[in-house]
N, C-alpha and C positions, 0 to 999 in steps of 0.2 A: 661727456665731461663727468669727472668723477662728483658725488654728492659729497653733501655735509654729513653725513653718516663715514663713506669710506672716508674719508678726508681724515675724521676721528678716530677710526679705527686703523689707519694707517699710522698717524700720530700716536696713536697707544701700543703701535707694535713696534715702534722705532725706540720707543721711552722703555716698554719694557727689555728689550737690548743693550741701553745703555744704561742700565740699571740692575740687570741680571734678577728680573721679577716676569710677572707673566702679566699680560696686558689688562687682562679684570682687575687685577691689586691696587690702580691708579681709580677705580671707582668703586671702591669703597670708601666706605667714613674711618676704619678706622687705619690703625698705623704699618705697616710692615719694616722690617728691618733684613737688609740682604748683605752678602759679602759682593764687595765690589771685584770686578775682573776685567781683563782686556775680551772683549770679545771685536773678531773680525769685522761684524757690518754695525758697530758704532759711529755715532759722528765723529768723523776724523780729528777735530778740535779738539775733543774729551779728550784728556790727560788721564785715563785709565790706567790701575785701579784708585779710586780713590777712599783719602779717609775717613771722610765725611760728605757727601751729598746729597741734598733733601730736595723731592720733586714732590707738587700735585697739581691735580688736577681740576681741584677746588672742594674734595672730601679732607677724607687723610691722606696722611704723607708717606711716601716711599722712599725711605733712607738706604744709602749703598754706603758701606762702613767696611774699611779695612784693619786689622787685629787692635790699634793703636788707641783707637776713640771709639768702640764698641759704646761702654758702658755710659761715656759721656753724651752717647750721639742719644743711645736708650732714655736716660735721664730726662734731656732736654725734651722730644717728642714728646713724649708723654706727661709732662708737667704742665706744658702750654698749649692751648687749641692752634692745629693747624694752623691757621691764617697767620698766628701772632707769632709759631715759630719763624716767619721769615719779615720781620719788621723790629725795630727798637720800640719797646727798651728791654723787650725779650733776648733779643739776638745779641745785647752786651754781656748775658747769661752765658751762651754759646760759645764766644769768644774767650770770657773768664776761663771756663771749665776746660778749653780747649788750648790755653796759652801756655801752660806749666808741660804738657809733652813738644811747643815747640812750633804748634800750628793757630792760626787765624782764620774768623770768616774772613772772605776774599772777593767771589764774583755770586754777582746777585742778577735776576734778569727775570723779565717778561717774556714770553713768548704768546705769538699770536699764528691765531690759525685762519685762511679766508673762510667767510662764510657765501659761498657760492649765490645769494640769494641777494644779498648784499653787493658782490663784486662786479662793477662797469669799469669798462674802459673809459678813464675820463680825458681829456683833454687840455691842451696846453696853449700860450700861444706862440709856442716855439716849433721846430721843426724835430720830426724822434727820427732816429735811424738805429737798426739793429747793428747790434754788433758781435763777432765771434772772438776768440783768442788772437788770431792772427791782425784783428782790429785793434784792440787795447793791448798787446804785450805793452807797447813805451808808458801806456799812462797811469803806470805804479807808480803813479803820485802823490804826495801827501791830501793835497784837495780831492782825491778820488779814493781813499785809503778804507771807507764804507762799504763801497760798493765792487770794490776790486782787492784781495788778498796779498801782497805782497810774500808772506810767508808759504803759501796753500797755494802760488800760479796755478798748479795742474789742476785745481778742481775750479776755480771760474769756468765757464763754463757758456756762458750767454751775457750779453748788457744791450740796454736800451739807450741813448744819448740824447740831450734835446739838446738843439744848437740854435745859435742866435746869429745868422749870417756866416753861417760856418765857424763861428767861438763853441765848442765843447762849454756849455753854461750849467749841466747836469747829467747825471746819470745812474740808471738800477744794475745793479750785477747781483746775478746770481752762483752760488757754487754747488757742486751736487756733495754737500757734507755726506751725506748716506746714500741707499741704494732708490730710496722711494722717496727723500724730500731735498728740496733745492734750498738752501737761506737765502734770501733778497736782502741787500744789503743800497742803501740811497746817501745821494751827497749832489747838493746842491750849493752853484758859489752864493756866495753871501747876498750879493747886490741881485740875486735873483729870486731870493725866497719870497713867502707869502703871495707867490703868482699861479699856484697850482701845479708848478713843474713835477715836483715829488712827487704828490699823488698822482699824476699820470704817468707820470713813467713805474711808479709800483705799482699799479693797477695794470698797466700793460704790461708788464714785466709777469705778472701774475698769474696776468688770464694766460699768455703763452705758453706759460709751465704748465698749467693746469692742463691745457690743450694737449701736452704731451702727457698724459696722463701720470703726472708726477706731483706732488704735493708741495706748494708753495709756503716757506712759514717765513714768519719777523719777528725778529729780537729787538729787543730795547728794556734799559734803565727805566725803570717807573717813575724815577725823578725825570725822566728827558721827555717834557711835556710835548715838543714838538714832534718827536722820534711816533711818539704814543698818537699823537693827534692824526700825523698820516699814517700808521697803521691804518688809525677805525676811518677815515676818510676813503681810505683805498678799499675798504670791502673785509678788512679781518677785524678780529675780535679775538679777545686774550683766551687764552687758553690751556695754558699750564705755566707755574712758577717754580724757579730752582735757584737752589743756594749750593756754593759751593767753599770748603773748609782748604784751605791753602797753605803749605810747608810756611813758619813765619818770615823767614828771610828771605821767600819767592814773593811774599807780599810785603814786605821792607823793600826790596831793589823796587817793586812798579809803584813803589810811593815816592823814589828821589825823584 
C-alpha cells in the first residue's frame, strides 16, 4: 500500500498539472504566478484555462492566471498572507478588483488527503455491498448526486452501498478524475445519518482504492461541518486549498 509520503507526492504531481507549475512550488512559502492551460492528464472537472486559480498547500500560494486578471491576481497574493488570501473579508478585495473585467470569486473548497496511519475500515450496522457501473447506472439520482456524477457517468468508476434490508440507505462512489487519484464522493438519506454509515463506507471505499494503488482524495466546503467531520473520521486530513475566479454570469445563473 502506497505511504503517506507517495500519497503526497503523487497529490503534488497531480496539482502541479493542473496548475502548469512543477511540484516543489506548492512547498515553498513564498508565491508563484503561472499562465493557466489545458493540459491532457488534468482533473477532468477543471474548466481549463483559467483566469484566476489559487492553490496551497499550506505555504505560499500557486496562482494559474490567464491574460485578463494577471495584474489583479499579482496584486492580491501578494498584499495578503496566504491563508487570508482564501477567506473574508480579504477575498471581497478579490472580487472588487476582479468585477469590473466581468468575473467573480466562485468555487472555494477543502481538499483532503488519507493519512494511511490514520485510515480503518470502520464499520456500520447496515449491510455494504460493492458496486460497479453496471450496478448504479439507474441511480442517477438526486439523493445519490455525491457520490455518483450524473454529468461525468464514464469516470464513476466503483461505489460501496449500505442497505437496510435491501433499501439502498447510503452510498461512496468514487470517479478516476485523473490518472493516479480517484475523488470519493458520500450521501447518506437523512433518517440514517449520525449512525456511522458515512464513515464506513468512505473508509472502505478508501482503503479499496488505495489497495489498487491509486490515491484516494475528499473535497468539501469548509463551511459543511459534517462533509469535514467524516472526512477526518474516515482516516484523511486536509491538505491543500483552492479558490477558483469565475466568468460573472456563470456565477449569476448557479445563484438563481
Amino acid at each position: 500500500m502506497l505511504t503517506n509520503r507517495e500519497i503526497l507526492e503523487i497529490a503534488l504531481q497531480q496539482s502541479a498539472i493542473d496548475c502548469n507549475c512543477s511540484p516543489e512550488d506548492f512547498l515553498s512559502d513564498g508565491n508563484l504566478v503561472t499562465f493557466s492551460q489545458p493540459h491532457p492528464k488534468a482533473r477532468v472537472y477543471l474548466k481549463l484555462p483559467f483566469e484566476c486559480d489559487l492553490v496551497s498547500y499550506g505555504g505560499g500560494i500557486v496562482a494559474q492566471v490567464g491574460p485578463e486578471l494577471v495584474m489583479e491576481t499579482i496584486s492580491y497574493i501578494e498584499k495578503y498572507p496566504s491563508h487570508a488570501c482564501f477567506e473574508t473579508p480579504n477575498l471581497l478585495a478579490l472580487n472588487d478588483a476582479v468585477l469590473p473585467k466581468g468575473y467573480k470569486v466562485c468555487f472555494m473548497a477543502e481538499y483532503f488527503l488519507p493519512d494511511v496511519n490514520e485510515l480503518k475500515v470502520l464499520s456500520c450496522p447496515y449491510e455494504l455491498r460493492w458496486m460497479g457501473p453496471e450496478d448504479f447506472r439507474d441511480l442517477y439520482l438526486p439523493q445519490w448526486s455525491n457520490a455518483l456524477c450524473e454529468n461525468r457517468k464514464e469516470h464513476d468508476r466503483i461505489a460501496v452501498g449500505a442497505y437496510d434490508n435491501g433499501k439502498l440507505i447510503g452510498m461512496a462512489g468514487a470517479s478516476d478524475d485523473c490518472e493516479t487519484m480517484w475523488q470519493i464522493g458520500i450521501d447518506v438519506l437523512p433518517e440514517y445519518r449520525r449512525q456511522g454509515v458515512a464513515s464506513a463506507l468512505t473508509s472502505t471505499l478508501a482503503h479499496r482504492i488505495l489497495e489498487m494503488g491509486i490515491v484516494p482524495f475528499y473535497c468539501a466546503a469548509w463551511s459543511n461541518i459534517r462533509s469535514v467531520r467524516n472526512a477526518i473520521r474516515s482516516g484523511f486530513r486536509p491538505a491543500w486549498v483552492e479558490l477558483t475566479v469565475r466568468k460573472a454570469d456563470f456565477v449569476d445563473e448557479m445563484n438563481r
